[in-house]
C-alpha positions, 0 to 999 in steps of 0.5 A, spaced: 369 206 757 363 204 760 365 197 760 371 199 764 368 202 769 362 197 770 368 192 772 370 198 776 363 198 780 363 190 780 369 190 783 368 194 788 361 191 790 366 184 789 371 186 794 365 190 798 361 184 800 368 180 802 370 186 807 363 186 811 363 179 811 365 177 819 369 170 820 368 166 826 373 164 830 369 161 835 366 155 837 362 153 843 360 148 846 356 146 852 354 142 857 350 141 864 352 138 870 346 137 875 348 138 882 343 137 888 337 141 890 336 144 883 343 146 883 346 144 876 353 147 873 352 150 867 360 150 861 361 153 856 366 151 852 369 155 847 375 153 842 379 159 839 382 158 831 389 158 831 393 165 832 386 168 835 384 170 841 379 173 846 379 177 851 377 175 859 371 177 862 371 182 867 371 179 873 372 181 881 378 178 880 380 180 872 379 189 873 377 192 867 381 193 860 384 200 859 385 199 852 379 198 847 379 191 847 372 188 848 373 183 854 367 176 853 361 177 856 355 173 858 348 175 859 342 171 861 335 172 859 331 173 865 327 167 867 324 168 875 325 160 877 333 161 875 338 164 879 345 166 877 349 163 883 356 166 884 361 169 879 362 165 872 368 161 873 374 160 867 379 155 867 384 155 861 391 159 861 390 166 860 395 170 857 399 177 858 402 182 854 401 187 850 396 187 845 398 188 838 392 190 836 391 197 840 399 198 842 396 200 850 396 196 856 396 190 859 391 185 856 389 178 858 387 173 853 386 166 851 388 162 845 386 156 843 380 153 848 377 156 855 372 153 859 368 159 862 363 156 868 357 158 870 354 156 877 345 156 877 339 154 881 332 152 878 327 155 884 321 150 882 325 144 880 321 143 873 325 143 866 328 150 863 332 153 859 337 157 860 338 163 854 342 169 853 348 171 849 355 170 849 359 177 847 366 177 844 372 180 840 377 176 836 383 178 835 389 177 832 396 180 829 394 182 823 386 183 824 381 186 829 374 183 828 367 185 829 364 184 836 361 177 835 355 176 839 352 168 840 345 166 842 345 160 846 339 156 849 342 150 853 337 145 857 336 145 865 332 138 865 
C-alpha cells in the first residue's frame, strides 16, 4: 500500500512540474537602424511557432480587446537622454477572427513573424542602451499560455 501511494506522490509531482512549466513560442530578434541627428529606428522581430499566435498591441489604430486576450506590449525602462518618438509601428499580416480560446470578439493577431518598429531620439548623442520589456500571450487552438514577459537590452551606438 505505501509503495502505491508513493508512485501516486511521485506522479503527481512528475506531472506537477510538467504542467507549470511555460514553453516559449516566441523568438525575438533586433536590430538599429541609425537615423540622422540622434534618430535611430529600433525592429524587433518576433518569430511565432507553428499554429501560434500573439496578439496586437493596442494602438490608435488597433482599439482595445474585449475579450480576455492579453494583446503585446512594450515597456521601456526610463533613461532621460532617450525619448520614445512616435507610436510602435508593425509590419506583417494581422489576422481577424473569432478567437477559439475565449469564444467572444473579434480578435487581431499574428502567426508566424511580425516586425514591431519603434522610432527613438538619443538627446546627447553618446552611447545608450535602450531596455525594457516586451508583454505577450501565445495562444493557439488547443491551449492558452501564460503571459510571457521578455527583457531586452539593445545597444544605441
Amino acid at each position: 500500500m505505501k509503495k502505491v501511494i508513493l508512485f501516486g506522490m511521485l506522479m503527481g509531482l512528475l506531472f506537477g512540474v510538467k504542467a507549470q512549466s511555460v514553453e516559449d513560442h516566441v523568438s525575438w530578434e533586433y536590430s538599429v537602424q541609425k537615423k540622422k541627428n540622434g534618430k535611430y529606428k529600433v525592429n524587433f522581430f518576433a518569430r511565432i511557432g507553428d499554429s501560434y499566435h500573439i496578439y496586437v498591441p493596442i494602438t490608435t489604430l488597433t482599439p482595445p480587446l474585449d475579450n480576455g486576450a492579453l494583446p503585446t506590449t512594450f515597456s521601456f525602462e526610463p533613461d532621460s537622454a532617450i525619448t520614445i518618438n512616435g507610436e510602435l509601428e508593425m509590419v506583417g499580416n494581422i489576422q481577424n477572427g473569432v478567437d477559439p480560446q475565449f469564444f467572444v470578439g473579434n480578435v487581431r493577431y499574428y502567426t508566424e513573424k511580425v516586425l514591431f518598429v519603434q522610432n527613438i531620439i538619443v538627446k546627447d548623442g553618446a552611447p545608450h542602451k535602450l531596455k525594457g520589456t516586451i508583454e505577450y500571450m501565445c495562444t493557439n487552438s488547443v491551449e492558452c499560455l501564460r503571459p510571457k514577459k521578455h527583457e531586452f537590452s539593445i545597444d544605441l551606438k
